[in-house]
N, C-alpha and C positions, 0 to 999 in steps of 0.2 A: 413276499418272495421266500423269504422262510419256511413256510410252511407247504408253498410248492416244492422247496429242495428237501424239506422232511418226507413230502408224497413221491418221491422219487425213489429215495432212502426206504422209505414202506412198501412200498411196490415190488422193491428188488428185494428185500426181504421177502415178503410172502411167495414170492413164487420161487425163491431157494428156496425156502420151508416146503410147499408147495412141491416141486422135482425131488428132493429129499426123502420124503412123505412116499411118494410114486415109487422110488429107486428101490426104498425100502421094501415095498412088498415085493419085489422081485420079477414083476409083470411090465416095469414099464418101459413105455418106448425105447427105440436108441436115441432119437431126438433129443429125448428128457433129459439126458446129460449135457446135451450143447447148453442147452437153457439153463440148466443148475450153473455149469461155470461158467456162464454169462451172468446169471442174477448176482454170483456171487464175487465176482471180479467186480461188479455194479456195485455191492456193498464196500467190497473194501475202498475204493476210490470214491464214494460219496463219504466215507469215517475218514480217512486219512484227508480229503479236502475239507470237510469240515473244522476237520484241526487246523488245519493248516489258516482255515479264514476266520475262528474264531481266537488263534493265537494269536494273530494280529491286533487284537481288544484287549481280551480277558484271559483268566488260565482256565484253556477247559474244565468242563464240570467243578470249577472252581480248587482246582489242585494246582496248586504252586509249582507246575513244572518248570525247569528251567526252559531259559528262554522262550517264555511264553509272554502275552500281555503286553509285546512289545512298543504298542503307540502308549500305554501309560507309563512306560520303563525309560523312553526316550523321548517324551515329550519337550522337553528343554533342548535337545538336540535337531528335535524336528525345528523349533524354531529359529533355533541359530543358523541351520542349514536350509530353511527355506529365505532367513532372511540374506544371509551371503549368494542366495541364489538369485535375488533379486539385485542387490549391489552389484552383483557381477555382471548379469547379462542386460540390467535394463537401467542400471544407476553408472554405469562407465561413461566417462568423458567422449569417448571415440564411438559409441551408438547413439547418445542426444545428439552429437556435431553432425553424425549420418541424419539422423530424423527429422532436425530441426533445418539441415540445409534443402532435402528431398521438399520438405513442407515448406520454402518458402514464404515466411510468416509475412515478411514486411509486405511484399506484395501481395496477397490476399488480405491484408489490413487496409492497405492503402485503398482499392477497389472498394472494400466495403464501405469505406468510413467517407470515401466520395462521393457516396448516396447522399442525397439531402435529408430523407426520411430516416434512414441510418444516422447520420448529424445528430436529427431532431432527438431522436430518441437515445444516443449519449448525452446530448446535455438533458433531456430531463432523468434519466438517471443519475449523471454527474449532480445536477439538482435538488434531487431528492436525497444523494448522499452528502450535499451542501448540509441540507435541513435537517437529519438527523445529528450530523456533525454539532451544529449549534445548540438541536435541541438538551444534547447530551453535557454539554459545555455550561456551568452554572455561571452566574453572572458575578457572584461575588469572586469567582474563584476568577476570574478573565479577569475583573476588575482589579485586580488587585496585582495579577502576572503585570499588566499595562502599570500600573502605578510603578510599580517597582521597578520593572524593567526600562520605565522611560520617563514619567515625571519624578523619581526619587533620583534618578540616573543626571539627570537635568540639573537638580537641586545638589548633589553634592561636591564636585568641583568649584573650584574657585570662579567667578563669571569675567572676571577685570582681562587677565593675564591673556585667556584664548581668544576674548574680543577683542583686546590690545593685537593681540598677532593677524589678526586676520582682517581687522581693519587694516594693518602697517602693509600687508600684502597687497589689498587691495588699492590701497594710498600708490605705491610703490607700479603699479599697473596702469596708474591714469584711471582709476575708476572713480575716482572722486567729482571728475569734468561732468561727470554728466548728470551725475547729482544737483551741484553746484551750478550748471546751466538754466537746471527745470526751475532753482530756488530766484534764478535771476529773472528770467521771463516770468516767474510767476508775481517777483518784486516791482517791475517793470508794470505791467498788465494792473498790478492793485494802484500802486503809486497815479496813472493814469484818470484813474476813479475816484483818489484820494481829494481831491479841491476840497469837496464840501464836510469832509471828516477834518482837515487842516484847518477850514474855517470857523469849525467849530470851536477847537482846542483852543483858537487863537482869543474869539471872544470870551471865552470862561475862563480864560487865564491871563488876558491882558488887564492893565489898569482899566478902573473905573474912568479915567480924566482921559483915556485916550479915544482919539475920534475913530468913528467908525469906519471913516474913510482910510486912516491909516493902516487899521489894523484889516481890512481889506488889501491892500497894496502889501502887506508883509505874508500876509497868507498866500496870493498869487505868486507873488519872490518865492517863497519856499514851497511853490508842489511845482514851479519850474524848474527849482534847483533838483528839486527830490525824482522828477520825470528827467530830466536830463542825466544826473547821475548814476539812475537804475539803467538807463541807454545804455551807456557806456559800458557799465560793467556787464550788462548781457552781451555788447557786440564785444568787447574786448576781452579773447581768451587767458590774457596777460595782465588782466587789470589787477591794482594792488591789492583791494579789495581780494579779487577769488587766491592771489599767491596767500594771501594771508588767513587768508580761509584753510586751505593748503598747510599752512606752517602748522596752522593750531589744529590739524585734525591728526598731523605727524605726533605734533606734539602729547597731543593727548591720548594717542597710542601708543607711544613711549610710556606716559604716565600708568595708564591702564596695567602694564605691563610689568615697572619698575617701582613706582609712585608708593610707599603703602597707604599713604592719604587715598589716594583714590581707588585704589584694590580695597581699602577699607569701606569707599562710597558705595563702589560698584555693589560690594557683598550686601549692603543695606539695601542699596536696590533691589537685588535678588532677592533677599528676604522677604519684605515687602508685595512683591511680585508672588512669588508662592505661596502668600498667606491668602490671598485673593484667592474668594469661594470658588469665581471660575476656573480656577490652577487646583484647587484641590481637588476640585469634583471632574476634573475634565477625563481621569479613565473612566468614570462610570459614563459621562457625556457622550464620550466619544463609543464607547463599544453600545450603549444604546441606540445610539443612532445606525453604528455601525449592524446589531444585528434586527432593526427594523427595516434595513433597506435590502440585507441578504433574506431577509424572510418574504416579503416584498417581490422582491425579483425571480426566487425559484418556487412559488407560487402563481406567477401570470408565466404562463407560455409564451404571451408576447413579448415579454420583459425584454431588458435589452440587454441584463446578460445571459441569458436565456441564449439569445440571437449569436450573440459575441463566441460565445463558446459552441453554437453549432459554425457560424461559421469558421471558427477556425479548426476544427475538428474537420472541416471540409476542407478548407486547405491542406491541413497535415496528411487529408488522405490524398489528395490530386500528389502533392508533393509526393506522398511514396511510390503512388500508382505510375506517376510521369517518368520520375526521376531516377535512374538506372544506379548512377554511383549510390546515391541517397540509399536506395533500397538496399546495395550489398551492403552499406555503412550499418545499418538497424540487423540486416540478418548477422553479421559477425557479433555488432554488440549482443543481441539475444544470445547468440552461442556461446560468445564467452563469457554470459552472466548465466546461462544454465551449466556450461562446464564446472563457474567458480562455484554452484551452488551445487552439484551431485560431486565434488572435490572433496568441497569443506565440508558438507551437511549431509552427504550420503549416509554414511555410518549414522547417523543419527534419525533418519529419514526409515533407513530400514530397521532400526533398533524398534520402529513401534512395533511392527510383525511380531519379533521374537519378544518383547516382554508384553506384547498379549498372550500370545501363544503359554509365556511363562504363569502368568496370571492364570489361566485355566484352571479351573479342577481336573485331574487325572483321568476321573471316571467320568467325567461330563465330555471332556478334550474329543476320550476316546467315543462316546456314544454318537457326538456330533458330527466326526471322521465317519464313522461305522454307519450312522445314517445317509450321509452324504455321498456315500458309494455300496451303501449296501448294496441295491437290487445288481450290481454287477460281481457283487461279491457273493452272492447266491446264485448267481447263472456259473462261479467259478463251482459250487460245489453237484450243481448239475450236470454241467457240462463232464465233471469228475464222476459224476455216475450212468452215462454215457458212455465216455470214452473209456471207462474202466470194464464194463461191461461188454463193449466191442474188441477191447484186450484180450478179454480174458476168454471170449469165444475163439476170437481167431489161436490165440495160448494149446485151449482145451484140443480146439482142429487139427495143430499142427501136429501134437502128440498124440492124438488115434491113427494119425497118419504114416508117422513114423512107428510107434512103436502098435 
């Protein structure tokens, strides 16, 4: 395009030379003058447009004119002002809340996401961003978040004092009855069964001298004493037995609590308790298992959380699609999480504009602009030798005419 606004430029040059050349020998036409101040009016408006679109880059023919070179002069300006151009007319709070109401999101989400095949296909992308999630995630580094965060967590408090309270709550609730019922029926049901265990005891620990007949008769006495009194204390909610049961589980929740004998048992216990390999190893236990069965599950299509998470992805969408209040509830939240976000983070949203734009090289800024709209920026210096040219006729006409 250049080099057609230069053939413009050349043309209207030679045929001023041309008319000129003619004038001069003194034979030529009257015409011949329309044409010379037409070619010539044609030159001046293709040099003064010329300037005009290469001052916008560079300083003509490389001469430091003033105010010339302007997009490398104000490059930094350009970007500040195109990026406040964008803040203002497409980062403002009251043009998202127009766009984003006009676009009714909830409900064209709803619709969509009520597809099954739509479903399907969020959970296998929710899926596969499962499995990169995990892939990305090292196992020493989980293992070790899990230990700290919950079996170090476990292990450093005292164990006596919070069990003491929340048994005494529990106590305090009647929750002990039902504990203390299943212990009964289950004494009840053994005791039952017991004859020939009683019989036993009684021959391997009574006298040598005593008859076998006796020590039969004292073993029937005691698994009917032993059946009868397990009776009682299952049928009877009040038997002294479970009150006393009762007293000492108060009691020992008290201890647990106040005791230091026994906040000193309890801590042995814990200790003990967390030396055990399965206590130590149980984050590593636990996230292995835990990421062989997420690995597992968003790998089969069938899987069932695969299924779980289309189907409720289908409910979320019937729910927005159905549901009228629902739907305005989700369009205002978007609007006022993309107001609070073009609010807060606008300015910085468009700061990337302008400290690209800043970043630029001068001469590159400018060549990239200058490419980007050249071929309209040489139809400007055509068009300038045109219109300068039909000027400068109708100019030349009106002055033969007058004078």
């Amino acid at each position: 395009m250049k080099v057609v606004a230069l053939g413009f430029l050349l043309g209207a040059t030679v045929i001023f030379l041309a008319c000129t050349w003619a004038q001069s020998r003194g034979d030529a036409a009257p015409w011949v003058g329309y044409v010379r101040a037409a070619a010539e009016a044609g030159m001046i408006g293709a040099l003064a447009d010329w300037f005009a679109v290469t001052a916008l880059f560079k300083h003509p023919l490389g001469i430091p004119i003033p105010h010339t070179a302007i997009i490398k002069r104000k490059k930094a300006q350009l970007g500040e002002g195109l990026g406040a151009f964008v803040r203002e007319n497409f980062m403002s709070a009251e043009v998202v809340e127009t766009k984003l109401s006009d676009a009714q999101v909830a409900g064209r989400l709803g619709k969509w996401l009520s597809e099954p095949s739509h479903a399907e296909r969020v959970a296998a992308e929710a899926s596969t961003a499962l499995r990169v999630l995990v892939e990305m995630l090292r196992d020493e580094d989980v293992q070790q978040v899990l230990d700290r965060m919950i079996v170090k967590r476990i292990a450093e408090p005292q164990w006596g004092p919070p069990i003491g309270r929340v048994l005494n709550s529990l106590l305090v609730e009647g929750r002990q009855e039902a504990l203390i019922q299943l212990l009964a029926d289950r004494a009840f049901q053994w005791s039952l069964n017991a004859g020939d265990t009683i019989e036993r005891v009684i021959e391997r620990d009574s006298p040598s001298w005593s008859p076998r007949w006796v020590d039969s008769l004292i073993g029937d006495r005691i698994h009917r004493e032993l059946v009868d009194f397990t009776d009682k204390v299952r049928r009877n909610p009040d038997h002294e037995l479970r009150r006393s049961a009762t007293k000492f589980l108060f009691e020992f929740a008290d201890d647990l609590q106040n005791d230091e004998v026994t906040v000193a048992r309890a801590e042995r216990v814990k200790e003990q308790v967390m030396a055990r390999d399965e206590v130590a190893r149980a984050a590593e236990t636990a996230w292995t298992a835990a990421k062989r069965i997420l690995m597992e599950s968003v790998d089969d299509p069938s899987s069932t959380l695969r299924a779980r998470i289309a189907d409720s992805v289908v409910n979320i969408g019937e729910s927005l699609r159905d549901d009228a209040d629902l739907r305005d509830k989700v369009d205002k939240w978007i609007v006022r999480a993309a107001q609070h976000l073009v609010t807060q983070y606008g300015t910085e949203i468009t700061a990337i504009i302008t400290e690209t734009i800043e970043r630029w090289d001068a001469d590159e800024a400018s060549r990239r602009i200058e490419l980007h709209v050249g071929r309209d920026l040489q139809f400007i210096r055509i068009n300038g030798t045109v219109v300068g040219s039909l000027a400068g006729l109708v100019i030349y006409t009106v002055a033969q005419l007058l004078f």
